[in-house]
C-alpha positions as CSV (number, residue, x, y, z in Angstrom):
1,X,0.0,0.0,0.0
2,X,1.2,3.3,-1.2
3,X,1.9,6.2,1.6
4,X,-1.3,8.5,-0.6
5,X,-3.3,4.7,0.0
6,X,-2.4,5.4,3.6
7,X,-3.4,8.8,4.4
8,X,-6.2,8.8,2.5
9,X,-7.8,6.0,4.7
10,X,-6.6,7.6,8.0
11,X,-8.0,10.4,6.5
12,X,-11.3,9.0,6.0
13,X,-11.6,6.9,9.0
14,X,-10.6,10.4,11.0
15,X,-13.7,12.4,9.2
16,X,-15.8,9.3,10.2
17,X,-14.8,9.9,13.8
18,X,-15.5,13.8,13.3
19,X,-18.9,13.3,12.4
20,X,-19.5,10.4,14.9
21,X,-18.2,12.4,17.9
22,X,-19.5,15.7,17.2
23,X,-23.0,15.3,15.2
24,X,-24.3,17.9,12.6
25,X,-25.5,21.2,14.5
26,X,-25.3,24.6,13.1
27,X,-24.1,25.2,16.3
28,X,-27.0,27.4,17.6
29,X,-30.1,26.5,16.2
30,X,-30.0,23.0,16.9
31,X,-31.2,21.8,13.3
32,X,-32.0,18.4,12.3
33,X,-30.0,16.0,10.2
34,X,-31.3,14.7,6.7
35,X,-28.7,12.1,5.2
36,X,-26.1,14.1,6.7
37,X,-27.0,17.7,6.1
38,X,-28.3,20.4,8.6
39,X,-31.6,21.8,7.5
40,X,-32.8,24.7,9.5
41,X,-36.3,23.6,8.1
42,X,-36.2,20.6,9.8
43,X,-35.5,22.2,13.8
44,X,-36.8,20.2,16.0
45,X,-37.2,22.4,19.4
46,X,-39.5,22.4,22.4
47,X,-42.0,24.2,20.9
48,X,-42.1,22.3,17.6
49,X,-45.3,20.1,16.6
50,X,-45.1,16.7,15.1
51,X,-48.3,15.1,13.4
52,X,-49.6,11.7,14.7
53,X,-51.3,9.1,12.9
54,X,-54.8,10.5,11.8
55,X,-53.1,13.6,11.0
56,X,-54.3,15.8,13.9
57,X,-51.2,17.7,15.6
58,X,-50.1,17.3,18.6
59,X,-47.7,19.3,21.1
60,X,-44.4,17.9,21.9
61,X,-43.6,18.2,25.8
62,X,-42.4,21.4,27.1
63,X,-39.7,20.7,28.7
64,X,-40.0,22.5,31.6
65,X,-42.2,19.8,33.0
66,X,-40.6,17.3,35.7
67,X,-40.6,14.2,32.9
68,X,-39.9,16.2,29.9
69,X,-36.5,17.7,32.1
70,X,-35.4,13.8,33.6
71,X,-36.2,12.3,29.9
72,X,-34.0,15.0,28.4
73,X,-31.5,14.8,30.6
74,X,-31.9,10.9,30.3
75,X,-31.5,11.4,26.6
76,X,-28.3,13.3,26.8
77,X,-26.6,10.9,28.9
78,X,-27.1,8.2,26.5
79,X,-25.9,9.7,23.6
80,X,-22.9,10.9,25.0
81,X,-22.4,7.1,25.9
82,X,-23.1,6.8,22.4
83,X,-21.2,9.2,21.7
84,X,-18.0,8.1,23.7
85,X,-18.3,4.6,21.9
86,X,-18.5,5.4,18.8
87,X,-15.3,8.0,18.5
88,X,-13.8,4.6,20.7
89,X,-14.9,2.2,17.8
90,X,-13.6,4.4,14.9
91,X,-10.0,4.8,16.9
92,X,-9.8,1.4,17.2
93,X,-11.0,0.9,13.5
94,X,-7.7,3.7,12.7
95,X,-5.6,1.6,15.2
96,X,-6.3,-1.3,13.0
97,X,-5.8,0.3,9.5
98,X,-2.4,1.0,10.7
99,X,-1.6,-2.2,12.1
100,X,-2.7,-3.9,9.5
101,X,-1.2,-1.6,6.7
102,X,2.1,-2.3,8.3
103,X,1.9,-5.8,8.6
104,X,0.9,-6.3,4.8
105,X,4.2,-4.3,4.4
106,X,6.8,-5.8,6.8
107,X,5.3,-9.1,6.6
108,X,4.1,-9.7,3.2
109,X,5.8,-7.4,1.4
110,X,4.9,-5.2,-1.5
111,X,4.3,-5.5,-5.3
112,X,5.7,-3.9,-8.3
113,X,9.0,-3.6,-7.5
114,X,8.4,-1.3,-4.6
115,X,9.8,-1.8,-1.3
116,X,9.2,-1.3,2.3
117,X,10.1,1.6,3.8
118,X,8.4,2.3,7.7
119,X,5.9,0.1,6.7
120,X,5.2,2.2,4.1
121,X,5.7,0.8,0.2
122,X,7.3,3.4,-2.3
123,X,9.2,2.8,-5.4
124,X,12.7,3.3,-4.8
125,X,13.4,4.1,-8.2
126,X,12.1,7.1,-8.8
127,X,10.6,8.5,-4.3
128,X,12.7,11.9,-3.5
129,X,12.8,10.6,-0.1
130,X,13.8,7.2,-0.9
131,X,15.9,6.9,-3.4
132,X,18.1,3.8,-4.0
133,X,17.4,2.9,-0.6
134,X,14.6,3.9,2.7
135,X,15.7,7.3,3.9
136,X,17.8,8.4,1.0
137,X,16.4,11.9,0.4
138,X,17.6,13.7,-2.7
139,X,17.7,17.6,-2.2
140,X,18.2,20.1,-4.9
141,X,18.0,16.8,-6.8
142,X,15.2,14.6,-8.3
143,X,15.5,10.6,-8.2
144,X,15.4,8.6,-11.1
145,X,16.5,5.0,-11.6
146,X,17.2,4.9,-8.4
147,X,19.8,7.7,-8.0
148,X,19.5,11.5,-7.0
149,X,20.1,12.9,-10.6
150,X,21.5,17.0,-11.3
151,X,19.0,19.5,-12.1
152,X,20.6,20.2,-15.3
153,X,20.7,18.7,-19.4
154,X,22.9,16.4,-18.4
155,X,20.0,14.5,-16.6
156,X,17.8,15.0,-20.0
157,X,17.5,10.9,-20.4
158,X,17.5,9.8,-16.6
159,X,14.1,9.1,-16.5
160,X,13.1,5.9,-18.6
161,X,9.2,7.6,-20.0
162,X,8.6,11.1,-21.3
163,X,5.5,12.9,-21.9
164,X,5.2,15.9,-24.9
165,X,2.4,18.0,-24.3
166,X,2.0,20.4,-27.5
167,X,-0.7,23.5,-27.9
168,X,-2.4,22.2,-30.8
169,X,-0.5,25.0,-33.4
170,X,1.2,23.0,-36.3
171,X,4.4,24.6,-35.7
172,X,4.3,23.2,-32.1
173,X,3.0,19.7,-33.0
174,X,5.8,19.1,-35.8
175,X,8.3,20.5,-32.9
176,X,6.8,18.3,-30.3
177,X,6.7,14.7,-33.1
178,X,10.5,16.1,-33.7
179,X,11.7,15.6,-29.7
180,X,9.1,12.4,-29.8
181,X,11.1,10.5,-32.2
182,X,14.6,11.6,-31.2
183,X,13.8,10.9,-26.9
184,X,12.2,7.2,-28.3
185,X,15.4,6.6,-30.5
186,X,17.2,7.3,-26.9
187,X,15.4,4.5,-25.1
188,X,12.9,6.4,-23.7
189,X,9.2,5.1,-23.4
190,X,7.4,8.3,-24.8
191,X,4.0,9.6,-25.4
192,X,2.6,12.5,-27.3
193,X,-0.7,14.5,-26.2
194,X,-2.4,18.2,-27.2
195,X,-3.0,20.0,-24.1
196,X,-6.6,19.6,-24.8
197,X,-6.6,15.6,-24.5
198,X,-3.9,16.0,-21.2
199,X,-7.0,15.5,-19.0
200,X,-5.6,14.9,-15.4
201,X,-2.3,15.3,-16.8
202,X,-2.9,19.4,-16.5
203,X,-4.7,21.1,-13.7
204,X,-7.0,23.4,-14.1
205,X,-4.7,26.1,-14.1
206,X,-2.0,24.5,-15.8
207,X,0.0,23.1,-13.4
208,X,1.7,19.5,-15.0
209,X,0.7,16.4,-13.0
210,X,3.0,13.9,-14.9
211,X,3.5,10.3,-13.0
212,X,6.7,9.4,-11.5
213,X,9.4,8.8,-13.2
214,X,7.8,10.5,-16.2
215,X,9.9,13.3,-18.0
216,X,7.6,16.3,-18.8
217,X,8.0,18.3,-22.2
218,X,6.1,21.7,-22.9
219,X,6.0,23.0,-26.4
220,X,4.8,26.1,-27.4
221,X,4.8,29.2,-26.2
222,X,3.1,30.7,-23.4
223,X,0.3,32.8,-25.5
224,X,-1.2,29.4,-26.2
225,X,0.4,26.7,-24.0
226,X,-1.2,26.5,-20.5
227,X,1.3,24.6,-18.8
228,X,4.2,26.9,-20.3
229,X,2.4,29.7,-19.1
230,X,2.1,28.3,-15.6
231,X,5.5,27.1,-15.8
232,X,7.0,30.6,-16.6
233,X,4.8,32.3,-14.3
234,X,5.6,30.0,-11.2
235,X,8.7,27.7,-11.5
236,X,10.7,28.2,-15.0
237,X,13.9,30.0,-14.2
238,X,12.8,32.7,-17.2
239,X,10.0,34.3,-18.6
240,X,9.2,36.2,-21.6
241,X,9.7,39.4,-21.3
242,X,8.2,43.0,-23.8
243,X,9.4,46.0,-23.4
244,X,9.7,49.2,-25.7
245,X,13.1,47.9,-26.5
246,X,12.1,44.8,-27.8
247,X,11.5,41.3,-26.7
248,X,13.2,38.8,-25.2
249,X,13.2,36.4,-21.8
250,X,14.1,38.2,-18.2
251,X,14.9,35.8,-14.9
252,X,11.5,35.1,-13.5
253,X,12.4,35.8,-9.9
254,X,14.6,39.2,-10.1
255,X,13.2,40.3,-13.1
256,X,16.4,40.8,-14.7
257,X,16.8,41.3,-18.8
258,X,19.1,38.1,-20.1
259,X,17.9,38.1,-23.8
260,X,16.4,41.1,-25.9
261,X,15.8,41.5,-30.0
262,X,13.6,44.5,-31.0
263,X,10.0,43.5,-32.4
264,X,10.8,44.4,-35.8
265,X,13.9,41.7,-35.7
266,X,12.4,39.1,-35.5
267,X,10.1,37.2,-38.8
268,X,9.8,34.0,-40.5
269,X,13.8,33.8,-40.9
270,X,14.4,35.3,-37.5
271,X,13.9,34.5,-33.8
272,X,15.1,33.7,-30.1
273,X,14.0,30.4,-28.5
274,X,14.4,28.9,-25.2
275,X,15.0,25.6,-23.7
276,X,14.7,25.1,-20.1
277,X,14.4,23.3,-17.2
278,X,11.4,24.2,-14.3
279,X,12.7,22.2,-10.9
280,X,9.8,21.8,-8.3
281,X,11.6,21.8,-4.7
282,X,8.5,19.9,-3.4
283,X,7.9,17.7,-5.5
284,X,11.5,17.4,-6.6
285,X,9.4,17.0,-10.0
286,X,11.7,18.5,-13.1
287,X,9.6,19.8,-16.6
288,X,10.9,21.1,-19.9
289,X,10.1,23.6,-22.1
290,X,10.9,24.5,-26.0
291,X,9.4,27.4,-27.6
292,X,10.4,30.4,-29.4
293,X,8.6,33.3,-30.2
294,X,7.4,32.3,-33.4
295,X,6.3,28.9,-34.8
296,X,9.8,28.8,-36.4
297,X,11.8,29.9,-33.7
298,X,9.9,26.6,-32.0
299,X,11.0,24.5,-34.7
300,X,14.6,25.9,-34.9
301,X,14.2,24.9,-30.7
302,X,13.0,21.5,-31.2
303,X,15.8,21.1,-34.0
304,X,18.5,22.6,-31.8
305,X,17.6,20.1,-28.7
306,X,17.4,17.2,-31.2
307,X,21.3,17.8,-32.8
308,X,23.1,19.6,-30.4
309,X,21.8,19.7,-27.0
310,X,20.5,15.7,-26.7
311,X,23.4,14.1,-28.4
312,X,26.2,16.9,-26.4
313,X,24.3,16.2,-23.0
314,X,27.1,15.4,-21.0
315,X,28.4,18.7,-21.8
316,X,26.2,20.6,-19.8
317,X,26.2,19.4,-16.3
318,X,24.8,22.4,-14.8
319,X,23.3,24.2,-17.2
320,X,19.3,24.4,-17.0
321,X,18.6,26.8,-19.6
322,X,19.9,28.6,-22.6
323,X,18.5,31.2,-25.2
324,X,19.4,30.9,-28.9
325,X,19.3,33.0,-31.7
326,X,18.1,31.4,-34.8
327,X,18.9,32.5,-38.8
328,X,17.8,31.1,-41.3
329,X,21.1,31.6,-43.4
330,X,20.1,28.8,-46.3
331,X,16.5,30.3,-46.7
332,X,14.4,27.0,-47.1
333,X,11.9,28.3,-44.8
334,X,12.6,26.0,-41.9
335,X,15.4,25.1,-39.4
336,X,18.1,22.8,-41.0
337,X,21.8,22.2,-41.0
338,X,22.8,25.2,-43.3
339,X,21.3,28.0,-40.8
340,X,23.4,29.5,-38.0
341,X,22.5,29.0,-34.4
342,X,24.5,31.3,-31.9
343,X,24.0,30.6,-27.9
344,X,23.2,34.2,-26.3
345,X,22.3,33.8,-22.8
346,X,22.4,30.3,-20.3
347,X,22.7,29.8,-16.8
């Protein structure tokens, strides 16, 4: 059972005790409960009727009277007996989830490769806070194959699966079939999905959800790419970046210019792009991005991680992102082997 597996049912089993132990009140008005809701429609005080039989109403006690006072009190008493035994029952329930969530671990052991770590089963292969072995945390780092891998290009093939996420503009899906082919010629187990198939993959806001162990790719631009968007606006180390000057990409956190072309630079033979690395201290979860600011500047990205940053990995062992400038010098119209690619910026 995973540690999520875990919480969720002491989670669950602590709500049950909650409810058990503390009823459902409004806390003034006393109202009754219908299948577990308050309805102040349904208050059923003192000075309340309720209808017998032939349909003729009768008053309930007041319970200022002698037997109405003893029969309340009466009443009381036994539910908070109830009461006490029930919030008993559902802590021994919780006692027992964890007893016998650890013994399914220590003593019968887990499945899928995982193993048992405080009686809890992770997969060592790829858990932050196990990795390679129970208790071996990886910080600053994320684990894959069961090792605490650099936050850097170096680490571009660590994980065995990737995911491409594209925008749904052509430029973008050719780009994002381009790093599909090249990461699946590398060994990697990859998949390719629009960001309007990603389902659970994206969060409402954008926010990637890929699985663990699972590599994930952004491409496109943050004009039409929600999870780049989220990406530069929460965890990428740049973002784009207008000004009168020009545009260009500026370090996300101190807001610093890195890159900069004026507007009227950059056309269908011209343009910046970026390729970067968004690290997730919590999660220790690392996400890629590849855009430009045109369609072609994507394509000149995709084509410049394909020949020169996958197969020249080991070359950057620390580098997590880098800007590019993009020309092309043999005018066919796309990015090939006769246009010139000159590094600006990368850090």
């Amino acid at each position: 059972m995973t540690s999520r597996t875990l919480h969720s049912r002491l989670a669950g089993i602590a709500a049950l005790s909650a409810l058990l132990v503390a009823g459902c009140s409004d806390g003034g008005g006393g109202d009754a409960c219908a299948n577990g809701a308050c309805d102040a429609s349904l208050d059923s005080t003192p000075a309340d009727t309720a209808n017998d039989s032939d349909g003729a109403e009768t008053a309930l006690p007041d319970a200022t009277l002698p037997d109405a006072t003893a029969d309340a009190a009466d009443a009381a008493d036994a539910a908070d007996a109830a009461d006490a035994a029930d919030a008993a029952e559902a802590a021994d329930v919780a006692d027992a989830a964890v007893a016998a969530d650890a013994a399914s671990c220590v003593e019968v052991g887990c499945t899928g490769g995982a193993s048992c770590c405080g009686a809890i089963c992770v997969d060592t292969a790829t858990d932050p806070g196990s990795c390679g072995a129970c208790g071996a945390i990886c910080t600053g780092t994320f684990c894959a194959a069961s090792h605490c891998r650099a936050v850097a290009f170096a680490s571009v093939l660590a994980n065995g699966r990737a995911v491409i996420v594209s925008d749904g503009q052509t430029d973008d899906d050719v780009a994002s079939q381009s790093l599909s082919t090249a990461l699946g010629a590398r060994g990697l187990t990859v998949r390719t999905v629009s960001q309007d198939l990603a389902g659970e993959l994206l969060g409402a806001d954008g926010c990637p959800h890929p699985s663990a162990g699972e590599t994930f790719v952004a491409v496109g631009g943050p004009y039409l790419h929600r999870a780049v968007q989220w990406l530069d606006g929460n965890l990428a180390p740049l973002a784009i970046e207008t000004s009168a000057t020009g545009w260009g990409w500026m370090t996300r956190v101190a807001r610093t210019t890195v890159a900069e072309r004026p507007g009227s630079w950059f056309d269908a033979g011209h343009d910046l792009f970026v390729v970067q690395m968004a690290y997730d201290p919590v999660t220790t979860r690392v996400d890629w991005e590849v855009y430009g600011w045109t369609g072609k500047g994507t394509l000149a990205g995709a084509y410049y991680f394909v020949n020169t940053l996958l197969p020249n990995k080991d070359a950057y062992p620390t580098t997590t992102w880098t800007i590019v400038e993009w020309v092309d010098a043999d005018g066919d119209g796309v990015a090939s082997l006769g246009d010139t690619f000159t590094p600006v910026a990368s850090g």
